[in-house]
Residue, then its C-alpha position, 0 to 999 in steps of 0.5 A: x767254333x771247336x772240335x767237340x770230341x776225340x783227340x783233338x777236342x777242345x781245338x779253337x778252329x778259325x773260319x773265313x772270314x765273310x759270307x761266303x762259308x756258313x759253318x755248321x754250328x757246334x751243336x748241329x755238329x754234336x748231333x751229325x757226329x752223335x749220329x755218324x760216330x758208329x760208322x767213323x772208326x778207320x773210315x775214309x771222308x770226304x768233306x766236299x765244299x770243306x769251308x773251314x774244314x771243321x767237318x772232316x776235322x771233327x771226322x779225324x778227331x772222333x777216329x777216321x783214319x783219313x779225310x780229304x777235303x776238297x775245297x777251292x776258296x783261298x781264304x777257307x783253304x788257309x783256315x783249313x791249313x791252320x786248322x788241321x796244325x792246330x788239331x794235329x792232323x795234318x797226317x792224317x788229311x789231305x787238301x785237294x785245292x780245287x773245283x767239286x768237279x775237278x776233285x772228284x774227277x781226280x779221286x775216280x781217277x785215282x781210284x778212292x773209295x769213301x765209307x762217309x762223304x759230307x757235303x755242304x754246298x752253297x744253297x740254292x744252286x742245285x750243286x748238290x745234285x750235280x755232286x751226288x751225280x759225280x760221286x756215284x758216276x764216280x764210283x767214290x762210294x764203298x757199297x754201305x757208304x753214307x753221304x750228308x748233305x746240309x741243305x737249306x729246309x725246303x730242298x727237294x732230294x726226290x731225284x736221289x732216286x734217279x741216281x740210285x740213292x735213298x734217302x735214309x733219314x733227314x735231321x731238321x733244324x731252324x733253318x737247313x737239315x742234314x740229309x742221309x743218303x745210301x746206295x739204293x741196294x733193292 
């Protein structure tokens, strides 16, 4: 796995070791980036379920002005470390070493807004609705605000509704899809 564009590109990134992370491909990630790239220039991310951090890295490679990444495993948090100082953006992240829960918690308190938000949740847990629901109870999202969730094919997103998101568009691949969701402004 690599960075594919920006500053950073060509960065061999490491990932966890075992089954517990499922990192985007290279070529899901071209396609996701392909479709974000407009929106990222001095943008704020969030990469929720962060894994190796390859998302909110491939984010501040292509012009994000910051990401933060919220992850729990040990063994991801490391690889992100390792990864960020081999891409030389540590400056321009932070780590937040925690539950989803808790670092969302944290991010309202603080009072951050994110113009793109990523998440890639282990599948099958409905841990992508709990997510959406903390962000927007939160108030994490600057109004034209984008979120991504990768999901397995057959996850059901018609109660995105019940929190005032739309569904704007949904990238299918082999075995999961990328879903973009917006604030619902009608």
């Amino acid at each position: 796995m690599r960075v594919i564009a920006g500053s950073a590109r060509r960065t061999v990134l490491k990932t966890p070791e075992g089954l517990d992370t499922r990192p985007t491909t290279d070529r899901i990630k071209e396609t996701l980036f392909n479709i974000l790239q407009p929106r990222l220039i001095q943008s704020a991310f969030l990469d929720c379920f962060a894994g190796s951090g390859a998302i909110g890295i491939e984010a501040l490679s292509r012009g994000a002005s910051e990401a933060v990444l919220i992850e729990n495993d040990p063994r991801a948090l490391a690889c992100i470390r390792d990864n960020l100082k081999a891409a030389r953006l540590e400056e321009k992240a932070r780590i937040l070493a925690c539950d989803i829960e808790e670092g969302l918690a944290r991010l309202s308190k603080e009072g951050r807004r994110f113009d793109t938000v990523f998440l890639d949740p282990p599948y099958r847990l409905g841990l992508e609705q709990k997510t959406l629901a903390g962000l927007c109870r939160g108030g994490l999202l600057q109004e034209d605000a984008w979120i991504i969730v990768e999901a397995a094919l057959e996850t059901d997103f018609s109660w995105a509704e019940d929190l005032g998101l739309a569904v704007i568009r949904e990238k299918r691949y082999k075995t999961n899809k990328h879903v973009f969701l917006s604030q619902d402004t009608e």
